[in-house]
N, C-alpha and C positions, 0 to 999 in steps of 0.2 A: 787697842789692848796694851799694846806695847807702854803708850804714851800716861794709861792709867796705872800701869804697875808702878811707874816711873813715880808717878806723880804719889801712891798712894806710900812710896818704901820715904818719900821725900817728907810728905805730911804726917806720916807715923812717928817717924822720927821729930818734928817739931810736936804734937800732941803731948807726948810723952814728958813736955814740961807741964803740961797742967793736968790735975789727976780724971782720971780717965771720962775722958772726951766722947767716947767710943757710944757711952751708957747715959751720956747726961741728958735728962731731961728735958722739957721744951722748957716749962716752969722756970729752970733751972738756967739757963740760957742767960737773963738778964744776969746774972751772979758771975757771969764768967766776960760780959762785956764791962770790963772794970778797965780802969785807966792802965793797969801794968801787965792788963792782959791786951788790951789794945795796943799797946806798945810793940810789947813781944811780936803779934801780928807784923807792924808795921815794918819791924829788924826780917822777920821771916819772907818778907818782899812781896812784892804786887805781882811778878813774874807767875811765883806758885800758886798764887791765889787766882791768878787767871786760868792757868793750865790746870788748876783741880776743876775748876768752871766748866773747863771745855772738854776736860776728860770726862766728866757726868753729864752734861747735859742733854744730853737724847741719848735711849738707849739701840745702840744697832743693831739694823734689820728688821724693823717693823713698819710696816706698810702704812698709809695713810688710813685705812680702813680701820685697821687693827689697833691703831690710837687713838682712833675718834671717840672722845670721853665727853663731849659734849651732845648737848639737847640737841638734837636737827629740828625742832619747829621752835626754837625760841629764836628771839630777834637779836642778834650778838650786839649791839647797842643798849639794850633792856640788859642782857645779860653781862657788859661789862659794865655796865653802873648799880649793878645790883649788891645793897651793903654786907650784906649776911655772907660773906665770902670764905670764911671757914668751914660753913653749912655747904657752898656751891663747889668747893675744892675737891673736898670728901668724896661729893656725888662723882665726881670726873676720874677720881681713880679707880672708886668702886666699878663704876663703868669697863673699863679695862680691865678689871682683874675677872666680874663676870664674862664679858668676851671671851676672855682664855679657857675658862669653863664652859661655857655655850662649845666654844669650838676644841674641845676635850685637846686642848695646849698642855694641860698641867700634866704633869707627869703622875701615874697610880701611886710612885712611892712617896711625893710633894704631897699630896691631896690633905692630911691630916695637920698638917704643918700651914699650908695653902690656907683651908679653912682657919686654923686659926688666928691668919693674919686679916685676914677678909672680914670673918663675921664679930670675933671673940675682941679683936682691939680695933676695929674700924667700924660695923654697921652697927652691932649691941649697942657701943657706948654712943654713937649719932643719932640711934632711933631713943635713947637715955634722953639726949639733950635736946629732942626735938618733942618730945612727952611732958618736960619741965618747964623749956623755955620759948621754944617757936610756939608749941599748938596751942597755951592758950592764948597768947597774943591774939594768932590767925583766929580762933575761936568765936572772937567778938566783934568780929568786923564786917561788912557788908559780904552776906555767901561765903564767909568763912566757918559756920559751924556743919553747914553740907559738906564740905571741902574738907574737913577734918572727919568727919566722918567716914567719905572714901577712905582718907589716906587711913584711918585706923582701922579701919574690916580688912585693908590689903597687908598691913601691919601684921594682923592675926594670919593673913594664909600665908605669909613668907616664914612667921614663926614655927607653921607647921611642918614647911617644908623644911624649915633649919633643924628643925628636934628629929626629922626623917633622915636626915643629914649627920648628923650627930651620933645616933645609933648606927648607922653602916659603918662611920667611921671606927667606933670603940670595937666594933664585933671583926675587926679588919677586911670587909666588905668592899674592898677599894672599887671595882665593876659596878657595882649596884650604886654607890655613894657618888661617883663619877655621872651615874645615870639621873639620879636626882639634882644634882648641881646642876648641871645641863639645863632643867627645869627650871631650876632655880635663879638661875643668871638670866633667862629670859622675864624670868619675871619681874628681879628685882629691879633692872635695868628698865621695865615696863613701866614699874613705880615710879623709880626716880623721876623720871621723865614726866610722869603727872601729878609730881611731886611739887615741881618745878615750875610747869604749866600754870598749876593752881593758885600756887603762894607766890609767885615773882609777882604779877601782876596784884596783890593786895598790898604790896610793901606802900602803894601812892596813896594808902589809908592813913596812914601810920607816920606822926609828925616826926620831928628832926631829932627832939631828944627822947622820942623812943625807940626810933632807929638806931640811934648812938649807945642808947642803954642796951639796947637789945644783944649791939653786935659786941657790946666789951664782956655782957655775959656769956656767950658764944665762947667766944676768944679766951674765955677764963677757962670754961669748962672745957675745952681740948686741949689746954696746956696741963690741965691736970688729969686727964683720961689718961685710960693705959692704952700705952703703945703712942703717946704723945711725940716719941722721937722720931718713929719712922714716920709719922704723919707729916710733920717738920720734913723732911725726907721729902716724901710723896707733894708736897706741894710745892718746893721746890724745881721736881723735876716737869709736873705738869704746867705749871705757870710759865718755865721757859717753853714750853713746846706748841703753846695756844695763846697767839695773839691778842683774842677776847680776854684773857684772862693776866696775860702779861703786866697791863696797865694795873690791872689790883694788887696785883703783886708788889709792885715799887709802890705806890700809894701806902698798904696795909702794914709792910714790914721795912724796918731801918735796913738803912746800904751795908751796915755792918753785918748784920744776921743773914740779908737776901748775897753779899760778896765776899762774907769771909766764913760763917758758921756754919751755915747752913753747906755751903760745897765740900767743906771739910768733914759734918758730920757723914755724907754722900759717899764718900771715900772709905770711913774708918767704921761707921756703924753697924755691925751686924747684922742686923736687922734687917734694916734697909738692904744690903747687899746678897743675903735670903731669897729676899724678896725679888731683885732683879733676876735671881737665881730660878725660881721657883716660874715667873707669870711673862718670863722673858721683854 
């Protein structure tokens, strides 16, 4: 804690030359790795840039149980050559933030604020971009229209239980709304998981440039989703923490974004630090 105050009065203060850092977009991101912004970086030293790294990179005091954001019956080989990695990033924090809700972590006065980081900027706009762009791909492919079928009936009951969600929340029901989440993290975390089962295994249908096309549409549509920055955020902090998912990491995103932007935005963003606030 010590070493994050340190680090975060250090990197606030360098921010502060480019306009607000705190709130920038993912979109927004490539506009800010400019040559005279990479400079300034460079002057600002490798030292800080390290120790913002190591000040965020795992958050303390969560047990191995309590971060396990991965599939347990997928084959971590399948799952880290898997292209669609903005799709698979998602699922692994969603994970974790359901657990805290299964295991009633979140605090009754978080819950309002909780959900809306949960459902409102991370599973709406994922279940958005898996409607337009994953399901019909998966659709036409050998036991892909069964397969989307499930996923869209369990689509419909997580909806119900989110609009049951929704109303405790407004009526300030915090007990009841707590009680439904509960349900509700069990369930969705039931999905993903044969979410994942379903569609990793059809991707060996699917040739090289519509994997490619697939995953830059992906990649467009979460840099433009809301709540894009704490997403940036969140993949960040999961990708350092799961081996499996490490190697995508360095693959999918520049040394710049994964060692200077992305730790910095960890540090100064809002959001994100809500968030660590909130689902511990």
């Amino acid at each position: 804690q010590v070493c994050e105050a340190a680090m975060t009065a250090q990197v606030t203060g360098f921010v502060n030359t480019v306009p607000d850092v705190s709130a920038v977009s993912y979109s927004g991101l490539q506009s800010l790795a400019s040559p005279s912004f990479a400079s300034a970086v460079v002057a600002f030293g490798a030292a800080v840039t390290l120790g913002v790294a190591a000040a965020v990179s795992r958050r303390p005091g969560k047990s191995q149980a309590q971060r396990d954001g991965l599939n347990p019956s997928l084959d971590m080989d399948l799952l880290s050559s898997f292209p669609f990695v903005h799709w698979l990033w998602q699922h692994v924090y969603a994970r974790e933030e359901c657990l805290a809700f299964t295991e009633g972590r979140v605090a009754l006065g978080n819950l309002k604020e909780a959900w809306q980081q949960h459902f409102e900027l991370g599973v709406a706009p994922h279940n958005q971009m898996e409607d337009e762009i994953l399901f019909p791909i998966f659709r036409d492919l050998p036991g892909g229209s069964h397969a989307i079928s499930q996923l869209a009936e369990q689509h419909r009951r997580l909806d119900t239980l989110a609009a049951d969600i929704d109303r405790f929340l407004e009526r300030g029901q915090w007990v009841e709304a707590q009680s439904v989440l509960r349900v509700y993290g069990r369930a969705y975390s039931e999905h993903v998981n044969m979410e994942e089962a379903l569609l990793i295994p059809l991707c060996q249908h699917l040739s090289e440039p519509t994997l490619q096309e697939v995953s830059l549409q992906i990649k467009t549509f979460v840099k433009n989703a809301p709540g894009s920055t704490l997403a940036l955020c969140l993949f960040g902090e999961v990708c350092t923490r799961y081996p499996a998912l490490e190697s995508q990491y360095q693959r999918g995103f520049p040394a710049f974004l994964r060692a200077v932007l992305i730790p910095t935005l960890r540090v100064v963003n809002p959001a994100y630090r809500r968030h660590r606030a909130i689902f511990g």
